[in-house]
C-alpha positions in Angstrom: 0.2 -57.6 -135.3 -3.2 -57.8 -136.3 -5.8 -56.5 -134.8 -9.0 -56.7 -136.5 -11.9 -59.4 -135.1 -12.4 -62.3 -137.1 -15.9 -62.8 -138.2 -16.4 -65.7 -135.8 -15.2 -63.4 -132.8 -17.5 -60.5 -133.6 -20.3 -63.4 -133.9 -19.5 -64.4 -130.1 -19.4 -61.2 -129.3 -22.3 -59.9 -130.3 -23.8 -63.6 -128.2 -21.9 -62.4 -125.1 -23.4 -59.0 -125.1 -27.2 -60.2 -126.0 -26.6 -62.8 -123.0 -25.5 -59.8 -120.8 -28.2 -58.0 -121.7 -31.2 -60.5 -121.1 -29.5 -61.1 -117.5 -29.4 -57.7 -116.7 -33.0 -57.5 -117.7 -33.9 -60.4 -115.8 -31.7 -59.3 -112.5 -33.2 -55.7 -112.8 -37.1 -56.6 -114.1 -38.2 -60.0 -113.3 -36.4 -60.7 -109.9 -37.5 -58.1 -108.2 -41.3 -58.5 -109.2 -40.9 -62.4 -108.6 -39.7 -61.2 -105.5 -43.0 -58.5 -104.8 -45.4 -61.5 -106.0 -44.1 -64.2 -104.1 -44.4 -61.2 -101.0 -48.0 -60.4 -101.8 -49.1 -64.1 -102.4 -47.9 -64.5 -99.1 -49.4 -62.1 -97.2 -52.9 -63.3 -99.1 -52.3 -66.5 -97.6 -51.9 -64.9 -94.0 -54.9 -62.9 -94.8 -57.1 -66.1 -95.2 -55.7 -68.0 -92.5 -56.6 -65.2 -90.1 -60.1 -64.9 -91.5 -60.4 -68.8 -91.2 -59.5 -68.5 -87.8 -61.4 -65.7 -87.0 -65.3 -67.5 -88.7 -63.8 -70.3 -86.5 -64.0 -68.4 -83.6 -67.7 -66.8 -84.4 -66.0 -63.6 -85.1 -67.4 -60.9 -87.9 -65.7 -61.4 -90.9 -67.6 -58.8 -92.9 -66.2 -55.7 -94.9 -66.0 -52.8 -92.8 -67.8 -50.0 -93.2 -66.1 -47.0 -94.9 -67.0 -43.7 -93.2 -69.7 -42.7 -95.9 -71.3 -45.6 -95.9 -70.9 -45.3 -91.6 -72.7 -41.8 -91.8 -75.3 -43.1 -93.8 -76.1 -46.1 -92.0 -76.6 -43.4 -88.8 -78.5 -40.5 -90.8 -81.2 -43.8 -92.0 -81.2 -45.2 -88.3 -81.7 -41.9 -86.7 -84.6 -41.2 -89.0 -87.8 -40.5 -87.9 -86.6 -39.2 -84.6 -86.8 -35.8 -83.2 -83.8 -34.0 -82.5 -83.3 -32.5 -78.5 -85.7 -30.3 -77.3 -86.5 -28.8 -74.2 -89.7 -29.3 -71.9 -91.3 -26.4 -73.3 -90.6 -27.3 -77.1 -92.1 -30.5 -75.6 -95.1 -28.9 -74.1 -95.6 -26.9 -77.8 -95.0 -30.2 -79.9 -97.7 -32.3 -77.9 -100.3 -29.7 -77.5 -99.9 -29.1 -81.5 -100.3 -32.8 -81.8 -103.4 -32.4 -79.8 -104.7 -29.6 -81.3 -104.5 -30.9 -85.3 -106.8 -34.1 -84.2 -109.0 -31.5 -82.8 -108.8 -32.3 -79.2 -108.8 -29.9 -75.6 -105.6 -30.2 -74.0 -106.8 -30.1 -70.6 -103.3 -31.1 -68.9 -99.7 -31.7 -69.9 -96.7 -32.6 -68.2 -93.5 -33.7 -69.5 -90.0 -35.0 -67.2 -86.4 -33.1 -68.2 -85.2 -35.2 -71.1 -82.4 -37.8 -70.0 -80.1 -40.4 -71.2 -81.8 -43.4 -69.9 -83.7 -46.7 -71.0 -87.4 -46.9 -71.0 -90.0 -49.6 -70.6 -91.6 -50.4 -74.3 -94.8 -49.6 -75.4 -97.1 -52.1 -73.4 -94.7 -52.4 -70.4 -96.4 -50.1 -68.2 -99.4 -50.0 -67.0 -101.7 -46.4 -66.5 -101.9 -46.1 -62.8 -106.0 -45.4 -63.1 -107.8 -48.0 -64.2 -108.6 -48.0 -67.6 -107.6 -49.2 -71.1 -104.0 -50.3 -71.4 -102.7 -50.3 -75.0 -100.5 -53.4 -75.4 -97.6 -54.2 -77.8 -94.2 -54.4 -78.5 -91.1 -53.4 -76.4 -87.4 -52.4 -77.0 -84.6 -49.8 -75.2 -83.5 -47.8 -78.6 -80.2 -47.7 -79.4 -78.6 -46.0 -82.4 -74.9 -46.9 -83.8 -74.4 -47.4 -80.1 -74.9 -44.0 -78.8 -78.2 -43.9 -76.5 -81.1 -41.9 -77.1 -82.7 -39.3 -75.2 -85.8 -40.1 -73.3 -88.9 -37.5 -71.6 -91.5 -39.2 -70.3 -94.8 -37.2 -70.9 -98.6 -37.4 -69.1 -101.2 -36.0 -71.3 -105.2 -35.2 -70.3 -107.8 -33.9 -73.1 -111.1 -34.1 -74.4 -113.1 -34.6 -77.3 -114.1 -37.4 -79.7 -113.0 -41.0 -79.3 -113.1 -41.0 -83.0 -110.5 -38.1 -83.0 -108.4 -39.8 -80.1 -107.9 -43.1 -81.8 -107.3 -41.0 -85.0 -104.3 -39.2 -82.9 -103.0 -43.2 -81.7 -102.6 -44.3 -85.1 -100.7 -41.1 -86.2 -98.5 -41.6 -83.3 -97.6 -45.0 -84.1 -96.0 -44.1 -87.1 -93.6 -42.1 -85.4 -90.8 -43.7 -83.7 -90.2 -41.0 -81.2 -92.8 -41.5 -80.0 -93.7 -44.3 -77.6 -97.3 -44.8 -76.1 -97.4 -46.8 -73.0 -100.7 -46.7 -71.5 -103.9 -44.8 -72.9 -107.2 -44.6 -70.3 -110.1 -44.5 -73.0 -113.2 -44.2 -70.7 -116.6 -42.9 -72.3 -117.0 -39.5 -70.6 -115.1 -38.1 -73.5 -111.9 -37.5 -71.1 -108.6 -39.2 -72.1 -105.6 -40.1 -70.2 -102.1 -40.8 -72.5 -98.6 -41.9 -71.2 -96.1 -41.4 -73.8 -91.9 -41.9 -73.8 -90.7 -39.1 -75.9 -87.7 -40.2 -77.9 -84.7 -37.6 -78.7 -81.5 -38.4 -80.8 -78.4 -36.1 -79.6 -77.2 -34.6 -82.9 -73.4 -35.3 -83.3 
């Protein structure tokens, strides 16, 4: 009996084992990330359909924020605002204020800071009568958390010059909120002011 392969069956051989090979390959590779594409393609396509319905509906469709860019967003809002204080460190920051524009604090009074909304600059009136100042308006609100809010009265003498002087620094300062000023000419001046805290997280 002979058992040696003739040339022709080692030929087919070797054809059967190369065509084993390449469909194990393809049943162990290339199903299986067919399979993950077609998956991923998929969900892609639910992803836009949701969006779609979503701008249909006027929702936000934006990014969201990662919580870096979150905490930035919050540190550039809350600039410019003072941190809490109490009515004394009130009493010291105002009189200072009046001091460095070379005004006599003759009377100061300032209300417990509290969460609470305020009327804008130019939404209240002085109660004497006087000179109102007039302009814009808004409640504050900060990445949704509500600021804290004194109300302050303030009394002093001195120049007009150095008054106005004091207004225009205090308009560059978002804590601080004039709403009435009494500007008569006896050299005596009369200030409202909303104080404006940010709670630290």
């Amino acid at each position: 009996m002979n058992n040696k392969l003739s040339r022709r069956e080692k030929i087919l051989l070797y054809i059967l084992l190369c065509f084993l090979i390449v469909m194990g390959g393809l049943y162990l590779l290339i199903l299986p990330a067919m399979t993950r594409c077609n998956n991923l393609k998929g969900e892609y396509d639910e992803a836009l359909m949701a969006r779609a319905a979503i701008s249909q509906n006027g929702g936000d469709t934006s990014t969201p924020l990662t919580l870096e860019e979150a905490k930035k967003q919050a540190a550039a809002a809350t600039e410019g605002y003072y941190s809490p204080m109490t009515v004394l460190e009130l009493n010291e920051e105002l009189t200072g204020l009046m001091l460095a524009y070379s005004l006599n604090p003759e009377s100061l009074s300032v209300t417990e800071p509290a969460a609470a909304a305020f009327a804008g600059f130019g939404e209240t009136t002085a109660a004497a009568t006087g000179t109102t100042a007039a302009g814009g308006s808004g409640t504050p609100s900060i990445g949704g958390s509500t600021v804290l809010q004194s109300q302050a009265s303030l009394r002093m003498t001195g120049s007009r010059d150095d008054m106005i002087r004091l207004i225009d620094h205090i308009a560059g300062y978002p804590s601080l909120q004039v709403t009435s000023v009494y500007l008569p000419n006896d050299g005596t001046y009369t200030m409202a002011l909303n104080v404006l805290m940010f709670p630290a997280e």
